[in-house]
C-alpha positions in Angstrom: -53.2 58.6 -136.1 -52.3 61.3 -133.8 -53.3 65.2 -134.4 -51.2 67.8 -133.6 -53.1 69.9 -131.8 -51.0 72.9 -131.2 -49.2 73.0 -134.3 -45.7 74.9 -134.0 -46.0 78.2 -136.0 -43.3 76.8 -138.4 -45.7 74.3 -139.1 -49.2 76.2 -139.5 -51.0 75.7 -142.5 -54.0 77.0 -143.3 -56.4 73.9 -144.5 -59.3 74.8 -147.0 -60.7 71.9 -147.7 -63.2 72.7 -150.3 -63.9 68.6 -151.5 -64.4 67.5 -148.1 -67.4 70.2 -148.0 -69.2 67.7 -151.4 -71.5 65.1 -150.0 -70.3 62.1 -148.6 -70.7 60.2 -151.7 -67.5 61.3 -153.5 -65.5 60.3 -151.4 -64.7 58.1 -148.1 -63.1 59.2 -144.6 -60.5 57.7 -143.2 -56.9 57.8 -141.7 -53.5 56.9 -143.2 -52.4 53.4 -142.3 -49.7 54.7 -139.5 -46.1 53.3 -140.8 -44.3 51.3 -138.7 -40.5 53.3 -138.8 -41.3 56.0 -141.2 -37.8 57.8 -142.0 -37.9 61.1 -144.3 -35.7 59.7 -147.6 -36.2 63.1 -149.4 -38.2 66.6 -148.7 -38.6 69.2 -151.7 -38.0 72.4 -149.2 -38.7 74.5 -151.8 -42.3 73.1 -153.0 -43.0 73.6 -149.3 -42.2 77.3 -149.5 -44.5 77.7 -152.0 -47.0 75.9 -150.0 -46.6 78.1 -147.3 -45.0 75.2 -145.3 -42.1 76.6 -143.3 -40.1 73.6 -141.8 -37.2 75.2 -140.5 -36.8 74.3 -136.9 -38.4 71.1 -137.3 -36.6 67.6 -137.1 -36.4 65.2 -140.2 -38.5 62.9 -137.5 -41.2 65.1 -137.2 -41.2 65.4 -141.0 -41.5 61.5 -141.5 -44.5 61.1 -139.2 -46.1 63.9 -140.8 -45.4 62.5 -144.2 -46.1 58.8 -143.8 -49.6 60.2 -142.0 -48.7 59.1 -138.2 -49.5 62.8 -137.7 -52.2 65.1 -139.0 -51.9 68.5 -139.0 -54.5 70.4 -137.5 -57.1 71.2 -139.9 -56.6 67.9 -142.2 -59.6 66.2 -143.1 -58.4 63.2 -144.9 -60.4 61.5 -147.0 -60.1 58.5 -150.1 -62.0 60.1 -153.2 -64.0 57.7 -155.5 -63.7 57.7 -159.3 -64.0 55.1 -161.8 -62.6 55.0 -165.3 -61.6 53.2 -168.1 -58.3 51.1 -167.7 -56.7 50.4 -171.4 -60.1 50.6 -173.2 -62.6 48.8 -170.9 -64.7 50.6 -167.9 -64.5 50.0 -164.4 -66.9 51.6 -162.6 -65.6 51.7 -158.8 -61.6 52.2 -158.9 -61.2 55.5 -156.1 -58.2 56.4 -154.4 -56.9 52.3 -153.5 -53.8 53.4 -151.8 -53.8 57.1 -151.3 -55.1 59.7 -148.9 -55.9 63.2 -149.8 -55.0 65.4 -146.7 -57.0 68.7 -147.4 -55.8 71.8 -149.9 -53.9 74.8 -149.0 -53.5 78.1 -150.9 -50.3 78.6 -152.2 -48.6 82.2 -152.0 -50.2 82.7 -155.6 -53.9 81.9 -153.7 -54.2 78.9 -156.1 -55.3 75.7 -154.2 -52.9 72.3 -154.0 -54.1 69.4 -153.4 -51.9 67.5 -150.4 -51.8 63.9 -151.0 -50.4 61.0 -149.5 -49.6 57.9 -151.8 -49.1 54.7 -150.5 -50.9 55.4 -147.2 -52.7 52.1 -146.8 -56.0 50.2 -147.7 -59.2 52.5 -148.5 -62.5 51.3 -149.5 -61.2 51.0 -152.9 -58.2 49.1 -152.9 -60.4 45.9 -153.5 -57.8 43.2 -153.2 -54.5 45.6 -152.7 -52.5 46.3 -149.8 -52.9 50.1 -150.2 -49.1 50.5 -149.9 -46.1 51.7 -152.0 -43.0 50.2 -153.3 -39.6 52.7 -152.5 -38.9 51.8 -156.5 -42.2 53.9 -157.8 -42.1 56.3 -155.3 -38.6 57.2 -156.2 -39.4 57.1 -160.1 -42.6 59.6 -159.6 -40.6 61.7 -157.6 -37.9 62.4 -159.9 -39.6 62.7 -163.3 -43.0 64.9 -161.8 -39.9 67.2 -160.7 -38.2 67.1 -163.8 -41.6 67.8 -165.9 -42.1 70.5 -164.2 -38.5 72.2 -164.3 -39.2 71.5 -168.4 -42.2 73.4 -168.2 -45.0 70.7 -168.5 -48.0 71.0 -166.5 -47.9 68.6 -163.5 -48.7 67.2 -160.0 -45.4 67.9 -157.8 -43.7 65.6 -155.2 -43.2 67.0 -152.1 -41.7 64.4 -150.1 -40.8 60.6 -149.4 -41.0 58.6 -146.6 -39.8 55.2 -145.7 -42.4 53.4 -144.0 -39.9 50.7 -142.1 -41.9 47.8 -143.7 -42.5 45.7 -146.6 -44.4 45.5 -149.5 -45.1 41.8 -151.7 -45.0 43.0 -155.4 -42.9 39.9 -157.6 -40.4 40.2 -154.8 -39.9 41.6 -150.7 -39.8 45.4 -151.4 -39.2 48.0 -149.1 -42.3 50.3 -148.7 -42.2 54.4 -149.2 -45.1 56.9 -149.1 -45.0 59.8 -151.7 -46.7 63.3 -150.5 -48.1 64.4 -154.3 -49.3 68.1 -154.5 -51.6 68.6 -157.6 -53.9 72.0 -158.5 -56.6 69.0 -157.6 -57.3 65.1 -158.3 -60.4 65.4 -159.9 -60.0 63.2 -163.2 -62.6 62.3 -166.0 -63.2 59.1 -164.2 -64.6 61.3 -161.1 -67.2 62.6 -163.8 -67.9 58.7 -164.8 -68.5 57.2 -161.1 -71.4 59.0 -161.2 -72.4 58.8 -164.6 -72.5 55.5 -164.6 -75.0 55.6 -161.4 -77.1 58.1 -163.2 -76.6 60.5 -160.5 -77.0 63.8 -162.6 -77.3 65.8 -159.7 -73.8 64.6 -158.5 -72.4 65.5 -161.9 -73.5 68.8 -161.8 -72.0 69.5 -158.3 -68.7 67.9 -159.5 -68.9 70.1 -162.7 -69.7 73.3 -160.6 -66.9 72.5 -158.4 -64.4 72.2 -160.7 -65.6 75.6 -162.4 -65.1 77.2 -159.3 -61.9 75.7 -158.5 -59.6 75.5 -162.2 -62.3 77.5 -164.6 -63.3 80.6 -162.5 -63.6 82.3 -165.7 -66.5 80.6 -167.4 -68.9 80.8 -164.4 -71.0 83.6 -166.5 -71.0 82.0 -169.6 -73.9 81.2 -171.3 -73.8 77.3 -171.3 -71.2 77.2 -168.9 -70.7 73.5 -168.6 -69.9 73.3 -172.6 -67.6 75.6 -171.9 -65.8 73.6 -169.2 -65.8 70.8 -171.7 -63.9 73.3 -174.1 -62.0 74.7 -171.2 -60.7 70.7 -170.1 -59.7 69.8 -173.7 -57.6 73.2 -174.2 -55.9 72.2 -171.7 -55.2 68.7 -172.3 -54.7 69.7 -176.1 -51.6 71.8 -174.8 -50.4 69.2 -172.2 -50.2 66.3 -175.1 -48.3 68.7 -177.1 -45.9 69.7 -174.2 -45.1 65.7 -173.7 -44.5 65.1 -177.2 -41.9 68.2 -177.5 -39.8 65.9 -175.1 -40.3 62.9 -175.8 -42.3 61.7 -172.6 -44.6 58.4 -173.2 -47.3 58.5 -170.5 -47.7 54.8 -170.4 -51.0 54.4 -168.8 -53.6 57.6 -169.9 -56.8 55.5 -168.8 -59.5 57.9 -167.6 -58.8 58.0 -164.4 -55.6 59.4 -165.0 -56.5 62.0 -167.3 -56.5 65.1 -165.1 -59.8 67.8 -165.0 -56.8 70.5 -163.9 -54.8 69.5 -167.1 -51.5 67.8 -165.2 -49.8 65.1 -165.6 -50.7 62.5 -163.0 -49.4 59.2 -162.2 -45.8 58.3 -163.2 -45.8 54.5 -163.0 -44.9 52.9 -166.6 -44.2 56.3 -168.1 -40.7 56.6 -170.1 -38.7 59.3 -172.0 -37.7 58.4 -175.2 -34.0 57.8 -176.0 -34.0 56.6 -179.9 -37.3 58.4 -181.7 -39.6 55.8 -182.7 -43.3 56.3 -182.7 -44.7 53.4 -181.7 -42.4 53.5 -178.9 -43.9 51.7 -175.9 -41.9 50.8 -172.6 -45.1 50.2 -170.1 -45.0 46.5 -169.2 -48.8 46.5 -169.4 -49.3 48.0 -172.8 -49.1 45.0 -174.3 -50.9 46.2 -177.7 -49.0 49.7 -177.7 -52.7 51.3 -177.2 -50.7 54.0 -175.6 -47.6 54.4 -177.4 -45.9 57.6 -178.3 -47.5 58.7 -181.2 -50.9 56.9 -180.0 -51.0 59.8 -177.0 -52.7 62.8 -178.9 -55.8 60.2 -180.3 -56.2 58.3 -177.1 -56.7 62.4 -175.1 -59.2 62.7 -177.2 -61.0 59.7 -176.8 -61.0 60.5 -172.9 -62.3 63.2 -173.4 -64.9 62.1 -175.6 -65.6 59.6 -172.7 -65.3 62.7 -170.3 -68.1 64.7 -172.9 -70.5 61.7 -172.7 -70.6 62.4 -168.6 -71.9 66.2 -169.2 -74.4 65.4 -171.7 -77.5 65.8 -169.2 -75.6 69.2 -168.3 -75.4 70.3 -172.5 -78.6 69.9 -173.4 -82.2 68.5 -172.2 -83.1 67.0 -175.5 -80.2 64.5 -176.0 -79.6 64.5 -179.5 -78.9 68.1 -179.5 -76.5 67.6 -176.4 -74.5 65.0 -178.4 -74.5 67.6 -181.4 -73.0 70.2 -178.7 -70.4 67.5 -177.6 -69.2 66.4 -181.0 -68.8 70.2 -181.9 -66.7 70.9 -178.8 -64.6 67.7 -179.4 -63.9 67.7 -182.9 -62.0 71.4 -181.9 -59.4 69.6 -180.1 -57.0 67.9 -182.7 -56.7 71.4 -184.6 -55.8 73.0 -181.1 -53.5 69.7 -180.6 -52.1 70.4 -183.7 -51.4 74.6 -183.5 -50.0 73.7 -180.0 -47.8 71.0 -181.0 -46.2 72.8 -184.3 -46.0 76.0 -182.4 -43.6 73.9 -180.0 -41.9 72.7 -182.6 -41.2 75.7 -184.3 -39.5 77.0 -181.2 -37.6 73.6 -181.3 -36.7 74.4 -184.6 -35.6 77.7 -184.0 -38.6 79.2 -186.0 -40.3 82.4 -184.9 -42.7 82.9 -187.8 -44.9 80.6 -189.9 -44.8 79.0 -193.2 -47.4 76.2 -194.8 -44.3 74.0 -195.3 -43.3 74.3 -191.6 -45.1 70.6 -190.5 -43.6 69.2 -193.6 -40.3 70.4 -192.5 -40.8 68.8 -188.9 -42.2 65.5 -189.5 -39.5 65.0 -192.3 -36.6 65.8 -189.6 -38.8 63.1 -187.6 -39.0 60.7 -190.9 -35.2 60.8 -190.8 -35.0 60.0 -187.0 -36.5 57.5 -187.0 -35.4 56.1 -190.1 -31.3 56.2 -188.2 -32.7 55.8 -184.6 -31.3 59.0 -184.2 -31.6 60.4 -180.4 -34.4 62.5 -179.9 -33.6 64.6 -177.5 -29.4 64.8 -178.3 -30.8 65.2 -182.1 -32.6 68.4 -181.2 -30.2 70.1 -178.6 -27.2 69.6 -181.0 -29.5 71.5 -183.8 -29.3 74.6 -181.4 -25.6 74.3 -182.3 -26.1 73.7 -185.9 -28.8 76.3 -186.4 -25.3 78.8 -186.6 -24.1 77.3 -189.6 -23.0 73.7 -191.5 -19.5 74.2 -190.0 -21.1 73.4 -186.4 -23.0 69.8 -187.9 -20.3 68.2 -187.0 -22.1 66.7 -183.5 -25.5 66.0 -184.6 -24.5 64.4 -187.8 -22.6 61.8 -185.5 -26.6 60.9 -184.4 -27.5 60.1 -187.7 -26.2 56.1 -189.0 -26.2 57.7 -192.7 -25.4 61.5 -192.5 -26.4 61.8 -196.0 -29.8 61.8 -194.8 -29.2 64.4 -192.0 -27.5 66.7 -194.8 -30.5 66.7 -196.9 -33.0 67.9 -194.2 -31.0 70.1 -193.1 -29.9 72.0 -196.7 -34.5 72.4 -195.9 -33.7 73.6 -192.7 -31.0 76.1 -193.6 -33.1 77.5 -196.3 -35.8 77.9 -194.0 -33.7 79.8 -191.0 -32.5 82.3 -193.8 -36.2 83.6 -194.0 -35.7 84.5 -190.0 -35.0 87.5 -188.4 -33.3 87.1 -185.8 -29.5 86.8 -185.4 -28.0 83.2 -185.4 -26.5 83.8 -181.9 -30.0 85.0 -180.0 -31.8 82.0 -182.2 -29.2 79.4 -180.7 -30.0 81.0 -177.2 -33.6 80.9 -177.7 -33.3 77.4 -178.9 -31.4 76.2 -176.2 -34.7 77.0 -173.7 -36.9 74.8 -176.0 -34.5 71.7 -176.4 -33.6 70.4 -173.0 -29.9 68.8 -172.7 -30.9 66.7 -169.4 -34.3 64.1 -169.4 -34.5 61.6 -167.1 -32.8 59.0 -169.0 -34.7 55.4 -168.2 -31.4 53.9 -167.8 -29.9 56.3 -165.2 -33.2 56.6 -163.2 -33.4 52.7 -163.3 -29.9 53.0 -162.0 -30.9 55.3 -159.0 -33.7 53.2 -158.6 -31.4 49.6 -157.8 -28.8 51.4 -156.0 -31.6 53.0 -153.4 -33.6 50.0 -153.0 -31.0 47.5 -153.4 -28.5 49.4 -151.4 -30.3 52.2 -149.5 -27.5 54.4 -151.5 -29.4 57.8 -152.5 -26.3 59.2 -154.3 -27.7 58.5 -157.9 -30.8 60.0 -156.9 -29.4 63.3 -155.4 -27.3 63.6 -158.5 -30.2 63.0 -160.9 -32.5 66.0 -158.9 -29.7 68.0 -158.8 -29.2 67.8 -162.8 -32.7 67.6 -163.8 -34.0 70.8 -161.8 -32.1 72.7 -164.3 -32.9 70.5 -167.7 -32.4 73.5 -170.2 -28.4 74.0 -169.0 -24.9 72.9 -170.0 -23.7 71.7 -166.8 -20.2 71.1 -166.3 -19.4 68.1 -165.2 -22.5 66.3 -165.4 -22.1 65.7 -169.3 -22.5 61.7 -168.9 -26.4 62.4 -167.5 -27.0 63.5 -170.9 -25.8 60.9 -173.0 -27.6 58.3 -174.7 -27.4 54.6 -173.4 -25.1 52.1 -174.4 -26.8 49.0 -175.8 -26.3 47.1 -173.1 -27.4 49.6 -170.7 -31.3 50.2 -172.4 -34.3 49.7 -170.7 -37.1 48.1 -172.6 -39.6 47.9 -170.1 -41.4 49.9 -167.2 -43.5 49.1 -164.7 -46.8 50.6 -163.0 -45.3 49.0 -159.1 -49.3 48.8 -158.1 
């Protein structure tokens, strides 16, 4: 790899690498793989802006040796971290960054640090008996739905660019290969915390928990048992995140520990899916062969990683250990009431609700019953309520969703009866709704479409339209109506896949 050494001013960025400065054990340093012909496919100017990263002046050329790693800016230190995890139920105890590279952080022009990673940069210590590299297909997927996460407002890691690498990956099939700059608050996961619990190396644990104080929990430094409180602090946030993914429809498809982020983000888009019919049990991952992480299944199994994430800290809790396991069950048993005030909250707003009733989760999960009862569209079904919140002369479109519209008229003569005990007019409820209920996901079918055109083709035009439409999710946008429609039968996907 070569470093630039006198980095052009529209280049400078000021590296703070705070996990390089942990001992050598969490992590292993090394270079990117350099790419044979890396070519910039895509470059998310404004994430860069953010980042403090001003690019203007400075060739797509440049850009691609940057991003495929051929270059380092000054003050990189890049370095593979180790974690472990559990993978669908069963523990692994060395997993690490296999096929990415974590540049260094910067401080973004809020002072909060990003993570700059490199995905699909080649073999690491941990890649065991992979090749460390990317397939264009995956890279293209993560791209598009961490963007279009976080224009729907759910916490998340960020792409910031792809490159072509100019070679081949071996997957079922010759692939092209593509590396994916990912920018996340950090990559610290709950399988970081078990790599060294399962070594016994308490002092490690501490240094990792203290870290990630100082980094994502600043607040709780001077509280009284400060590493119980990071444990409430992490399942808040993870409480709120599960809630955010189930108010769209968004199925994970592999939460194993190691993707269950300290930060509270969503990391790692490989099998994950949006819902098009509601069905609880919906599963599209490939892998998930027992639907252990199917829609409904999400809430549970974030709590189960973070009991496994609570087992880490016990030597922190407590000296005595049944009393730390007393501490731990406490803390955890707060999450699924948090899950569940986040979650109806959300759906309230869906709803077009602004104040509480004891019948309001009844109402919900009976609009759900229905839905899934008529395979009703999730997300059509909700933005076509914003319409029919003014009135049963506007049902007309989201009745068409429902197989038997008998059904749809009963909940919704609920519904109606419900809204009259609101405040607020019907025309600044609509509005409001409209913010809650996007009209633009990132439909499996047209992002598998993007996916074969680019790969198959090297034709980005599905691709550019699907960023275009999806960085604005909550918006009627003329001309684009057909990105929001449901697929035909022909045209729905029924599987995903994780492209490691």
């Amino acid at each position: 790899m070569q470093t630039i050494t006198e980095t052009p001013r529209s280049l400078a960025v000021s590296f703070d690498n705070s996990y390089a400065h942990l001992p050598e054990r969490f992590y292993a340093r090394l270079d990117p793989t350099p790419a044979a012909r890396p070519r910039l496919i895509k470059f998310n100017a404004a994430l860069a802006a953010e980042l403090g990263l001003d690019v203007s002046g400075v060739s797509a050329d440049t850009l691609a040796q940057l991003f495929s790693g051929n270059l380092r800016l000054k003050g990189a230190e890049p370095l593979a971290m180790a974690y472990a995890g559990h993978q669908f139920g069963h523990f692994v105890p060395k997993l690490g960054d296999g096929r990415a590279i974590l540049l260094g952080e910067v401080r973004d022009g809020a002072g909060v640090r990003r993570d700059i990673q490199l995905k699909g940069s080649g073999r690491t210590p941990y890649s065991r008996d992979g090749d460390g590299r990317a397939a264009l297909g995956p890279v293209l997927r993560e791209y598009v739905v961490s963007e279009a996460m976080h224009a729907l407002g759910v916490p998340t890691t960020r792409a910031l660019a792809i490159v072509a690498t100019g070679e081949s990956v071996y997957r079922d099939r010759k692939l092209p290969g593509a590396i994916l700059t990912r920018v996340a608050a950090s990559h610290v996961r709950v399988g970081t915390f078990q790599f060294f619990s399962a070594r016994g190396d308490v002092e490690a644990i501490k240094q990792l928990a203290d870290f990630v104080i100082d980094r994502h929990y600043p607040e709780i430094k001077e509280a009284e048992a400060p590493y119980l409180a990071l444990f409430r602090a992490v399942a808040e946030r993870q409480a709120r995140l599960i809630a955010c993914w189930m108010h769209v429809g968004f199925i994970h498809g592999v939460m194993n520990t190691d993707n269950t982020a300290i930060s509270g983000e969503t990391i790692d888009f490989g099998p994950c899916a949006f819902m098009d019919a509601y069905d609880p049990a919906a599963v599209f991952s490939s892998i998930d062969t027992a639907g252990r992480y199917a829609y409904a299944n999400q809430p549970h199994i974030a709590q189960w990683n973070l009991a496994r994430f609570a087992e880490t800290l016990l030597p922190l809790l407590n000296p005595i250990l049944e009393r730390a396991i007393e501490l731990a069950n406490e803390a955890l048993s707060a999450f699924w009431p948090r899950f569940e005030q986040h979650w109806l909250s959300g759906m309230r707003r869906k709803l077009g609700l602004f104040t509480a009733e004891d019948g309001d989760t009844q109402l919900v999960r009976g609009l759900l019953e229905v839905m899934h009862r008529q395979q009703a569209d999730f997300t059509l079904t909700f933005r076509q309520l914003c319409d029919a919140s003014g009135g049963q002369q506007f049902d007309a479109a989201v009745r068409a969703l429902f197989a038997d519209a008998a059904v749809y008229d009963e909940w919704a003569t609920t519904w109606r009866s419900r809204l009259a005990r609101e405040s607020l007019p019907a025309s600044v409820r609509a509005e409001s709704m409209r913010h809650a209920n996007p009209a633009f996901i990132p439909r499996n079918h047209r992002l598998e479409g993007a996916i074969q055109a680019a790969v198959e083709h090297e034709d980005f035009t599905l691709f550019a339209y699907l960023l275009r439409v999806l960085a604005r999710p909550y918006e009627d946008q003329e001309g684009f109506e057909a990105f929001a429609t449901a697929p035909r039968a022909s045209e729905r996907v029924l599987q995903t896949f994780c492209g490691t």
